[in-house]
C-alpha positions in Angstrom: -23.5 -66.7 98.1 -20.8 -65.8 100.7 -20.0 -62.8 98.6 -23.6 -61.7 98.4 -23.7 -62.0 102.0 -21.1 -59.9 102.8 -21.2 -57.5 100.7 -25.2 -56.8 100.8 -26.7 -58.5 102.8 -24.8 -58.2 106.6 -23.9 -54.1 105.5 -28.1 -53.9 105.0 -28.9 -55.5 108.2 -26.5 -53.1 109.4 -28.1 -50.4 108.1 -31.4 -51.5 109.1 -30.0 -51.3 112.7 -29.9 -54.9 113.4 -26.9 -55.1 115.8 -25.1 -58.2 116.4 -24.2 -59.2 119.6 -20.5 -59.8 120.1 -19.0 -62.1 116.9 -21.3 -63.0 114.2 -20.9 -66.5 112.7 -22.1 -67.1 109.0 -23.2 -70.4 108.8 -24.3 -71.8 105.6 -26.0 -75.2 105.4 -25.7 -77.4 101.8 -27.7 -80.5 100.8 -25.6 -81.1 97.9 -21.9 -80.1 99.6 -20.0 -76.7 99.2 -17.4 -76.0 95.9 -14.0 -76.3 96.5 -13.6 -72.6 96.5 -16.2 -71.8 98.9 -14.4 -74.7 101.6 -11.5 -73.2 101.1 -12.4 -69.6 101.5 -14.5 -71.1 104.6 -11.3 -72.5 105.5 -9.5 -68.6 105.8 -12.2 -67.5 107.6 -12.8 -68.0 111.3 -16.5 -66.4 110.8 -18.2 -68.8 108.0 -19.1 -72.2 109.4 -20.2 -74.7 106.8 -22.8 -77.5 107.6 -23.5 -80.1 105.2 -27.2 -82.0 105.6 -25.3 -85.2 107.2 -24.5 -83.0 110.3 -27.8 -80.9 110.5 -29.9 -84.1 110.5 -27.8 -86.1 113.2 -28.2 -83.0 115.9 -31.7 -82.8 114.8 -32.6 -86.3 115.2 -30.0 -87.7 117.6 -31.6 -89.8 120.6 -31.9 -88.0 123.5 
């Protein structure tokens, strides 16, 4: 998926004009947890931010 994105998908939006404003973060959100090769290439890359369900929920639903 994180090869798809980079390599398609960000150069289309690109091309479509879309312009990003400053750095772009990728953030990809799992249900079911990330492999161990997509954490660790997350892990290289200061631009990919991975958010499993457990943390998506809790800032959803936290108490205000």
């Amino acid at each position: 998926m994180l090869a798809y994105l980079d390599s398609y998908k960000i150069p289309a939006m690109r091309q479509a004009g879309l312009r990003f404003a400053g750095d772009h973060v990728i953030a990809l959100f799992s249900r079911s947890g990330f492999s161990e090769a997509l954490v660790e290439v997350a892990g290289r890359r200061d631009d990919v931010r991975l958010v499993p369900l457990s943390e998506f929920v809790a800032d959803v639903i936290a108490p205000a």
